[in-house]
C-alpha positions in Angstrom: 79.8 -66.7 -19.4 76.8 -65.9 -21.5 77.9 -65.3 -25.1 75.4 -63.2 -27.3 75.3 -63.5 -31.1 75.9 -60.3 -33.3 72.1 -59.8 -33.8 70.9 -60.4 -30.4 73.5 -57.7 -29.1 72.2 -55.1 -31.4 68.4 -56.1 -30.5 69.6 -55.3 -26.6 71.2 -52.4 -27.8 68.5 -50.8 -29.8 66.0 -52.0 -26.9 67.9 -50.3 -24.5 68.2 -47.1 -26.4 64.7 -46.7 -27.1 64.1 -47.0 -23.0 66.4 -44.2 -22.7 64.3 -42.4 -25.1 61.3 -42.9 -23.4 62.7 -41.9 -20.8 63.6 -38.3 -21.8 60.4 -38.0 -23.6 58.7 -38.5 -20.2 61.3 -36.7 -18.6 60.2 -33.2 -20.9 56.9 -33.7 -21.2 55.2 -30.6 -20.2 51.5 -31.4 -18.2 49.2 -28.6 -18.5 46.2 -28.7 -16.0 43.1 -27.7 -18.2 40.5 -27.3 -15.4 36.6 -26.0 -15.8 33.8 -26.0 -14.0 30.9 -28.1 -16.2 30.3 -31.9 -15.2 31.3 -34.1 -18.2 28.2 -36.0 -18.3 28.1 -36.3 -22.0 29.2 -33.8 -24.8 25.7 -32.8 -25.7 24.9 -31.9 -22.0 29.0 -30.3 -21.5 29.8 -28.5 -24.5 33.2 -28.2 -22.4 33.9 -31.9 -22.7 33.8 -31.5 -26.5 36.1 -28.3 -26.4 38.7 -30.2 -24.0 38.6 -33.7 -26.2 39.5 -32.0 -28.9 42.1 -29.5 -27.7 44.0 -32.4 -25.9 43.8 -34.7 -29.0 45.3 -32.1 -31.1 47.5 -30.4 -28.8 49.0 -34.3 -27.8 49.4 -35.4 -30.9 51.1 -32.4 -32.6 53.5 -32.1 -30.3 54.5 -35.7 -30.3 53.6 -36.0 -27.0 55.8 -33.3 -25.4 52.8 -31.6 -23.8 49.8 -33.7 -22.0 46.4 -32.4 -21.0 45.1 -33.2 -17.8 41.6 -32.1 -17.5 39.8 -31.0 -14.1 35.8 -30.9 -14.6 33.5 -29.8 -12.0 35.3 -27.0 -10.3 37.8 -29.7 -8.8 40.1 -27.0 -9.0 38.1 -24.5 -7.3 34.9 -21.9 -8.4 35.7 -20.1 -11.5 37.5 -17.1 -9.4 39.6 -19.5 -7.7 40.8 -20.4 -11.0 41.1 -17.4 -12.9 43.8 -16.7 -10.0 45.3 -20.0 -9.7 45.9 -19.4 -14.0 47.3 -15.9 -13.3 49.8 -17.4 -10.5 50.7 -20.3 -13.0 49.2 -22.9 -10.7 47.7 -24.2 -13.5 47.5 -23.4 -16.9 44.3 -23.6 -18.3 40.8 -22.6 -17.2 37.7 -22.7 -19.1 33.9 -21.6 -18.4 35.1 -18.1 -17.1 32.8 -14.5 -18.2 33.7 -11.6 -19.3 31.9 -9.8 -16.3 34.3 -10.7 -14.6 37.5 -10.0 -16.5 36.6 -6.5 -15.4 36.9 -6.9 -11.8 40.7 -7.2 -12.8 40.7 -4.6 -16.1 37.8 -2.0 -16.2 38.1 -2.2 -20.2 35.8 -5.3 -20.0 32.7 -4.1 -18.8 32.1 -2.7 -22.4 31.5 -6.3 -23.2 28.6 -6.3 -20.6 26.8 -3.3 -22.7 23.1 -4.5 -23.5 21.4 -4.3 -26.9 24.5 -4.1 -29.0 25.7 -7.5 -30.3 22.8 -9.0 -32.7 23.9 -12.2 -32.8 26.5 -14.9 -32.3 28.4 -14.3 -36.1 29.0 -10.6 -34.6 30.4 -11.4 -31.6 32.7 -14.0 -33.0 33.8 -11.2 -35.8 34.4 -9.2 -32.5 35.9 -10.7 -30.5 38.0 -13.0 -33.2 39.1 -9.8 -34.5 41.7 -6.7 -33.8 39.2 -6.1 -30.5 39.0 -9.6 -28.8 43.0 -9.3 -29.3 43.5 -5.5 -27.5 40.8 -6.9 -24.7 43.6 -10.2 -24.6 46.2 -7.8 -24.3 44.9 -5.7 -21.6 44.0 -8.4 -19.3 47.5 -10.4 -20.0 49.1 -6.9 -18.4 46.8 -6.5 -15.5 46.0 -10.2 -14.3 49.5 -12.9 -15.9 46.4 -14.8 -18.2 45.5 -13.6 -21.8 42.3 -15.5 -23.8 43.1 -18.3 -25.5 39.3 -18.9 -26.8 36.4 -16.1 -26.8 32.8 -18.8 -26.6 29.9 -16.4 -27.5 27.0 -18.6 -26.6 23.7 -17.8 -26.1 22.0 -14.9 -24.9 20.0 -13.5 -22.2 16.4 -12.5 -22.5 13.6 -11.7 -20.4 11.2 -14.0 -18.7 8.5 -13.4 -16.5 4.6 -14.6 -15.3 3.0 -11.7 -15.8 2.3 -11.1 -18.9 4.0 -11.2 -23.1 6.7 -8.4 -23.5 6.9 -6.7 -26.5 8.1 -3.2 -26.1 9.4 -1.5 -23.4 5.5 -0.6 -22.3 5.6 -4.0 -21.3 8.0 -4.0 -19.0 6.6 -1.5 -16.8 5.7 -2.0 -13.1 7.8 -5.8 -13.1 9.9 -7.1 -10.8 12.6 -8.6 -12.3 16.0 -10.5 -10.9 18.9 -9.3 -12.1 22.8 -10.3 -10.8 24.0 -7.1 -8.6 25.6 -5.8 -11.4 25.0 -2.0 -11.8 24.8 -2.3 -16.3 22.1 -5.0 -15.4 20.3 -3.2 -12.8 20.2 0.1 -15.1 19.6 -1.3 -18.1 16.1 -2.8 -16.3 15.1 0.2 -14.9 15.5 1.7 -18.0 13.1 -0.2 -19.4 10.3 1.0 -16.8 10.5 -2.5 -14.3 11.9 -2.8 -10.8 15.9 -4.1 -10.7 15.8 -6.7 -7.4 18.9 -8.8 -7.0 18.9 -12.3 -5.3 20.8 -15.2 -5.3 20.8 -17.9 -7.6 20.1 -20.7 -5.3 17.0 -18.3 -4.1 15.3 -17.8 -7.3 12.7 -20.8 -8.3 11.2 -20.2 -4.9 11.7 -16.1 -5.3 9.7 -16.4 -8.6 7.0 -19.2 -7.3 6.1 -16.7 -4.5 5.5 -13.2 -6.3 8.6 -12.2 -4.5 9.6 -10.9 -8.0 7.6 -11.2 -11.4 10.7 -12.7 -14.0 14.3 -13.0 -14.4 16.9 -12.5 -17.7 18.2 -15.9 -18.4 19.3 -17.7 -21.5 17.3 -21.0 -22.9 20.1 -23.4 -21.1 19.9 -21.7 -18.0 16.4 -21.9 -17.9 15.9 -25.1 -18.1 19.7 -25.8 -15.5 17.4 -24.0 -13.1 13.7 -25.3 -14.2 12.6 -21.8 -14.2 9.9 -22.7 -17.4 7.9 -24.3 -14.5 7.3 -21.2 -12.9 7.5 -18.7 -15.7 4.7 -17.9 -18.3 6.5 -15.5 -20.7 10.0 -15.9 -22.5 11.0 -12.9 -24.7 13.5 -13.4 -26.8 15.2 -9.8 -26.9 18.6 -11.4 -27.1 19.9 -7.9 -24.8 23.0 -9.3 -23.8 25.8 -12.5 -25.2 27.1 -14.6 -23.1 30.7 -14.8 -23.3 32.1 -17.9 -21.8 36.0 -17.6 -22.1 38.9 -19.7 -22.3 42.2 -18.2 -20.1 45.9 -19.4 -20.5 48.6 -18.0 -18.1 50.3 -16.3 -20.0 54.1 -16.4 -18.9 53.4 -19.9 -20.0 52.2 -19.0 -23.7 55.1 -16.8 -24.2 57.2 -19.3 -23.1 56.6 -22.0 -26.1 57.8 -22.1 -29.5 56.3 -19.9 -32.1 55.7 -23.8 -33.4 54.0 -24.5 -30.1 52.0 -21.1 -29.8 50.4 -21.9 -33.4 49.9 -25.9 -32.3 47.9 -24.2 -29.1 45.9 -21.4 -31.3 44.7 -24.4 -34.2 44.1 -26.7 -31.1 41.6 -23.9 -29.7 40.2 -23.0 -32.8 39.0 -26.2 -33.9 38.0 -26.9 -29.9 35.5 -23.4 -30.6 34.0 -25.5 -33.9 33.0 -28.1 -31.4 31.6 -26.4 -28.4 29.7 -23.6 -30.1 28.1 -26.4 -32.9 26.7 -27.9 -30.0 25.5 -25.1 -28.1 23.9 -24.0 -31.3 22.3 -27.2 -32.2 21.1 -27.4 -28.2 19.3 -24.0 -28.1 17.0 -25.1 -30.4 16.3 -28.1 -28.2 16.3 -26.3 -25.4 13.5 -23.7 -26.7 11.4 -26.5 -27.7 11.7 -27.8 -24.3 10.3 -24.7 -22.6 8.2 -24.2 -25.2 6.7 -27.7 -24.5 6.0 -26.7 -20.3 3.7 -23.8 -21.5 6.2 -21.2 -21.8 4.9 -18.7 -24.5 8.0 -17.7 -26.9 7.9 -14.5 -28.5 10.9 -12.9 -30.8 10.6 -9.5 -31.3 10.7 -7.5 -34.8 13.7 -5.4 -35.5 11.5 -2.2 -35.2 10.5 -3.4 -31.5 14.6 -4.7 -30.8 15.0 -0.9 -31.7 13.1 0.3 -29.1 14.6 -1.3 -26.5 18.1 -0.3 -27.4 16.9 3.4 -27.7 15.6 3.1 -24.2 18.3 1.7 -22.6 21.5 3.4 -24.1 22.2 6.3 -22.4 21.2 5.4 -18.9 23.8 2.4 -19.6 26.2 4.6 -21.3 26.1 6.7 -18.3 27.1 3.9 -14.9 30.0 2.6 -18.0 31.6 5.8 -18.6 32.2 6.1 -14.8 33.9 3.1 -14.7 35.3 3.0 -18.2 37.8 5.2 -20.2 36.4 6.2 -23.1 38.2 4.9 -25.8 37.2 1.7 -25.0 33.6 2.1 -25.6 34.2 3.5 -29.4 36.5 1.0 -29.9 34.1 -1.8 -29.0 31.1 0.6 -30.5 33.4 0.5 -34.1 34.1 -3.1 -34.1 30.6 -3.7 -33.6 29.8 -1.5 -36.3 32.7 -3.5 -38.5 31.1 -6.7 -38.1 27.9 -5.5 -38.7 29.1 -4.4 -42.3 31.0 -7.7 -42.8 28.0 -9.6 -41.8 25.2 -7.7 -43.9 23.6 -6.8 -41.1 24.7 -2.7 -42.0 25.2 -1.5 -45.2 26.7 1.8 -43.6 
């Protein structure tokens, strides 16, 4: 019979009891399905491959490997709809690229988010929406849909494009054609403004705007060039009239089933995942302007006095379709915290 010295039976112990403990750390470790719908070419190109590498790193290595991040790219998981629901059933747990103009297909509250000519820029709406606001909107879609927001991505904005001729003011924009979504804020807010509202699809657009079937289209820098709209387009305004809101969603039976420990592991692994995405979508913009610039586009930005116009014009006619749709103690709550982070911003001195 095989007789082991002292030494080597405690080495077979201690080998064997680490293989039971990696055992039952694989045994409890939690995977969370992270899925989106951006390819991961390269970060610079899929801001959402730098928000996901750095939520997993963190996420995996502060909970000493008790959770594990399993990321889905390119709507492997289904359109963004698909998994918006899939979050809410607890099919998976995380889903990133989804819009706010949406959320309020599921809670009305949202469409205040979707209000033109009211957030200024990109510090605002992250004052908003990282504030006492972006937490009651988190709240009021955890009740109605199972998924609160885990990160609120204010990106870029839309403005107005078009072959037809600069736009400055309002005047401008009389007599155009423009694309809009079928979204009735959008389609007001344009024919506020004097032009013709026309919705068409996406994928009929390019060939929409190379035939005169309409004159422009609202579209932020990225999406411009995603579509190769500068090559068909003479004119880019930069009016900013509405933010882009890409959100992050986390089931939320899930979140309010970790450890306060966990919760704050998840919330620091978001934040610093924000740092990342919205650093490069901020350094890409200007890029991406360049780029347009470069195909002939001509860019104009216009003067607060001229921004003032257009929000004058376009107000109550939007005020109007949200109220119908809207209760309103939403809108002067997301009117005040507007106002708030104008004051903390400088932007106000009211």
């Amino acid at each position: 019979m095989l007789k082991l010295k002292r030494s080597q039976v405690v080495l077979v112990i201690f080998a064997f009891a680490m293989g039971l403990a990696a055992n039952c750390i694989a045994a409890d470790q939690k995977v969370i399905k992270f899925a989106h719908g951006e390819n991961d070419i390269d970060i610079i190109q899929s801001p959402y491959l730098a928000y996901t590498n750095v939520f997993k790193s963190i996420v995996e290595s502060q909970t000493e490997g008790r959770y594990k991040v399993e990321v889905y790219p390119n709507k492997q998981l289904g359109d963004y709809r698909s998994q918006a629901e899939q979050v809410g059933k607890g099919v998976i747990e995380i889903s990133g690229g989804q819009n706010a103009g949406q959320m309020a297909s599921w809670a009305p509250a949202w469409t205040v988010t979707e209000i033109p000519y009211t957030v200024r820029n990109t510090e605002i709406g992250r004052m908003i929406y990282n504030g006492q606001f972006g937490k009651d909107l988190s709240e009021e879609i955890a009740a109605k849909a199972n998924f609160r927001i885990l990160s609120y991505l204010p990106s870029a904005f839309r403005s107005f494009m078009n072959n037809k001729r600069p736009i400055r003011t309002p005047a401008d924009m009389k007599g155009l054609k423009i694309r809009t979504m079928e979204i009735a804020i959008h389609m007001e807010m344009v024919k506020a403004l004097g032009a013709s509202a026309t919705p068409i699809a996406w994928s009929e657009l390019y060939s929409a705007l190379q035939t005169g079937v309409v004159d422009g289209q609202e579209n932020a820098p990225y999406t411009v060039l995603l579509a190769k709209l500068q090559e068909v387009q003479k004119y880019y305004t930069l009016d900013n009239h509405l933010l882009n809101l890409a959100l992050i969603i986390i089931n939320d039976k899930f979140y309010k089933s970790l450890t306060p420990q966990d919760q704050r592991v998840f919330d620091y692994a978001a934040r610093q995942a924000e740092l990342a995405f919205l650093g490069i979508v901020t350094a890409k913009e200007a890029q991406d302007l360049e780029v347009i610039a470069k195909a002939g586009v001509q860019i104009y930005a216009p003067t607060p006095a001229e921004y003032a116009e257009f929000q004058k014009a376009t107000k109550e006619p939007v005020l109007k379709v949200v109220k119908q749709k809207v209760d309103e103690k939403w809108i002067n709550k997301f009117f005040d915290a507007v106002k708030e982070a104008e004051k903390k911003s400088g932007l106000s001195s009211n």
